[in-house]
N, C-alpha and C positions, 0 to 999 in steps of 0.2 A: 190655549191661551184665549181669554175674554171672550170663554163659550164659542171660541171656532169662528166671531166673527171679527173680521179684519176691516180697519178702515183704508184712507189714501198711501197707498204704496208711492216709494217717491221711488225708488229703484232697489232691482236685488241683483246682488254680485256676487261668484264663487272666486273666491280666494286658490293663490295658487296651490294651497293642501286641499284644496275642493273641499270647503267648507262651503258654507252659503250664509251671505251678511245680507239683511233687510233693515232697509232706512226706512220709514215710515211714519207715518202721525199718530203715534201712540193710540192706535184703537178706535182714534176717534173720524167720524164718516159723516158730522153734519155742523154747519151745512156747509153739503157738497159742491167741494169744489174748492173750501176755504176750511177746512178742518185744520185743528192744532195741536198744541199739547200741553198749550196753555192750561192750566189748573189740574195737569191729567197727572196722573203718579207713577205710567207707564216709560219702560225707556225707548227712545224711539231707536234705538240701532242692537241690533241683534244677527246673533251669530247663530246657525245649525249644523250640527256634520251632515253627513250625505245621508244620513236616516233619519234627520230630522230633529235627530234631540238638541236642546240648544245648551248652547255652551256659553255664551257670554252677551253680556247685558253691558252696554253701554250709556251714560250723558241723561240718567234718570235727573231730569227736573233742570236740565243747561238748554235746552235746544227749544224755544217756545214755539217754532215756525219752523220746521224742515223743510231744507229745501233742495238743494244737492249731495248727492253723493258715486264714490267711486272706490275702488283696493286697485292699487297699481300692481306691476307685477314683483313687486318685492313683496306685496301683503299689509302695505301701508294703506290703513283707513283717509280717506279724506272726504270731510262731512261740509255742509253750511245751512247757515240759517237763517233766518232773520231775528232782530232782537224785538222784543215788544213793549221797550221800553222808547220813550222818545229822547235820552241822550244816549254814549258811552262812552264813560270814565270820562264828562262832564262835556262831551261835544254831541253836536245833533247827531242822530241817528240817521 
């Protein structure tokens, strides 16, 4: 995936089937330290088995700003982000 190189990791987590989920900035590494995913077409949350291959692709083009995440031990995702908009659904951001 994007020639092997990875940008800002927000966190990775194995799910309780030992899967492995990575939140991340869609690839993107500059500038460092403020990368986003703004205008990127990557999805920032992704899923692998235990060898790697990935299985699920999540929130291509919802998450402009990743920022946390976590799988509780049911396997429930929970992601945040920032929005890059300055209202939402017509209140300040």
């Amino acid at each position: 995936m994007n020639g092997g190189h990875w940008g800002e990791l927000i966190k990775s987590r194995i799910d309780p089937q030992g899967n492995i989920w990575v939140f991340h900035r869609c690839f993107q590494h500059e500038p460092a330290g403020y990368a986003t995913c703004v205008g990127r077409t990557e999805p920032p949350d992704l899923e692998f088995d235990p060898l790697g291959k990935l299985l699920t692709e999540l929130w291509r083009g919802s998450v402009p700003f990743p920022h946390g995440f976590t799988v509780d031990a049911q396997g429930n995702i929970w992601a945040s982000g920032r929005n890059k908009d300055e209202t939402v659904l017509g209140m300040s951001a």
